[in-house]
C-alpha positions as CSV (number, residue, x, y, z in Angstrom):
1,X,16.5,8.4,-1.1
2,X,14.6,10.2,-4.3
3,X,10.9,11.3,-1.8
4,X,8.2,12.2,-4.9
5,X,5.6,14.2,-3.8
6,X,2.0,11.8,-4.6
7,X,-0.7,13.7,-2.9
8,X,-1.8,16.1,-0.1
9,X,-3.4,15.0,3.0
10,X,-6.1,16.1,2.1
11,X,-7.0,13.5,-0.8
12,X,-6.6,10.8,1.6
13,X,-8.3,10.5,5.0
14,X,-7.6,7.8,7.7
15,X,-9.6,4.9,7.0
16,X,-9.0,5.0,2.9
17,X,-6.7,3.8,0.0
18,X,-5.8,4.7,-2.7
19,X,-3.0,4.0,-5.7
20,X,-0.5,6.4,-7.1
21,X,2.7,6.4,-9.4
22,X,5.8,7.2,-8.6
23,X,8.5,7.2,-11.0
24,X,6.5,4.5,-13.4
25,X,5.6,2.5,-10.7
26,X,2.1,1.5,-8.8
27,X,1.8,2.3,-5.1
28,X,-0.8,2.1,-2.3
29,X,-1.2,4.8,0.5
30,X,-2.9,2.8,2.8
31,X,-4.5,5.6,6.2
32,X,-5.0,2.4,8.8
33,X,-7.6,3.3,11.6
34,X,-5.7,4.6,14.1
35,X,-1.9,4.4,12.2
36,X,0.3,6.0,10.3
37,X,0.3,6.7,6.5
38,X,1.9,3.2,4.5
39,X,2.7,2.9,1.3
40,X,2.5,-0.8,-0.2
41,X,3.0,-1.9,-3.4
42,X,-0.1,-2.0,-5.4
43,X,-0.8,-5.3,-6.7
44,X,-1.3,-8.6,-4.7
45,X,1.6,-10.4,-4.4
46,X,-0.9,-13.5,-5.4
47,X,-1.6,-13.1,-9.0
48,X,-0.8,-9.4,-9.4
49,X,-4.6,-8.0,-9.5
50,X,-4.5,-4.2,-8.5
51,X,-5.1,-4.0,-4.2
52,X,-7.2,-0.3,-4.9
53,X,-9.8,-2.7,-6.2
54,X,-9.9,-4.8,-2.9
55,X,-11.8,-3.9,-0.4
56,X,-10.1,-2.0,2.8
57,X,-11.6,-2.3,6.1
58,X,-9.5,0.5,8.6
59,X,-7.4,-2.3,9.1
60,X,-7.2,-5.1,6.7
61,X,-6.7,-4.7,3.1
62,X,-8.6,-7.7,0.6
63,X,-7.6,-8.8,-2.7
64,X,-10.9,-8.7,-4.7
65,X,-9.7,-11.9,-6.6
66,X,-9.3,-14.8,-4.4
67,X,-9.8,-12.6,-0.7
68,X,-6.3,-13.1,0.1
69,X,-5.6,-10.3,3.4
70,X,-2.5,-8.3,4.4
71,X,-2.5,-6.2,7.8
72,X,-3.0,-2.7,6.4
73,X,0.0,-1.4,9.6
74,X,2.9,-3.7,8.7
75,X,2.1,-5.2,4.8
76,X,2.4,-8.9,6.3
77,X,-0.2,-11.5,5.1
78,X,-3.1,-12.3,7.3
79,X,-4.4,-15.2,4.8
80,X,-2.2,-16.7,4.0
81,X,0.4,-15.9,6.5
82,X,3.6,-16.8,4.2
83,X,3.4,-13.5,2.2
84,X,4.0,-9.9,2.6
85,X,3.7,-6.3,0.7
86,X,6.6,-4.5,-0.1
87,X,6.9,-1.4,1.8
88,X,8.2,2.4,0.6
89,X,9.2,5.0,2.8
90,X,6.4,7.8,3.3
91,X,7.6,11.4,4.8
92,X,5.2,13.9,5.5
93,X,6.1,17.4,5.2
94,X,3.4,20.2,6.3
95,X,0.3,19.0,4.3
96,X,2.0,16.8,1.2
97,X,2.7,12.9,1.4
98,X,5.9,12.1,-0.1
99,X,6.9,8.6,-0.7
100,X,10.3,6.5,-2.0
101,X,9.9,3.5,-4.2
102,X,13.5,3.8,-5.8
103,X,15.5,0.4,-5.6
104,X,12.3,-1.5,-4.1
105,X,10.5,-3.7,-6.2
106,X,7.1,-5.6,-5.3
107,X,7.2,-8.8,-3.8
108,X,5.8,-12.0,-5.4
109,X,4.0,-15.2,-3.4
110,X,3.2,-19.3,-4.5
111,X,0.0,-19.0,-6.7
């Protein structure tokens, strides 16, 4: 696993999102109400429009595009239900997030 440092906890608060690279690559940290730290991929797996620009509830992350949701905890689809985010590995360690995007590439769903 190749962890690269994205942020401090402190540029991220529960309740919030946010995109970073890693190693030429868009991800989300996604704080859900209540949760752990995800990392998603970035864009919707819809028609590839960048998720930070979506609206994020606590618990339910929107595509500003065409509103398609995906449960901010596990990445699956909420509407529709037949698509999913790809997930990274996060590791925290003291106050700085850490995340692993190395061999996992974003998922893609019908249009």
């Amino acid at each position: 696993m190749a962890f690269k440092r994205v942020c401090s906890l402190d540029d991220l608060w529960e309740g919030e999102m946010e995109s970073f690279e890693v190693d030429g690559q868009e991800v989300l940290l996604v704080w859900p109400e209540g949760g752990d730290l995800k990392s998603f991929q970035a864009s919707c797996p819809h028609q590839d429009i960048p998720l930070v620009e979506g609206q994020f509830d606590g618990k339910v992350l929107i595509c500003r595009a065409h509103l398609w949701q995906f449960d901010a905890c596990s990445g699956k689809g909420i509407n529709p239900g037949d698509c999913a985010l790809a997930q990274y590995p996060v590791r925290i360690e003291g106050n700085e997030v850490f995340v692993d995007a190395e061999g996992i590439k974003p998922l893609f769903a019908h249009t």
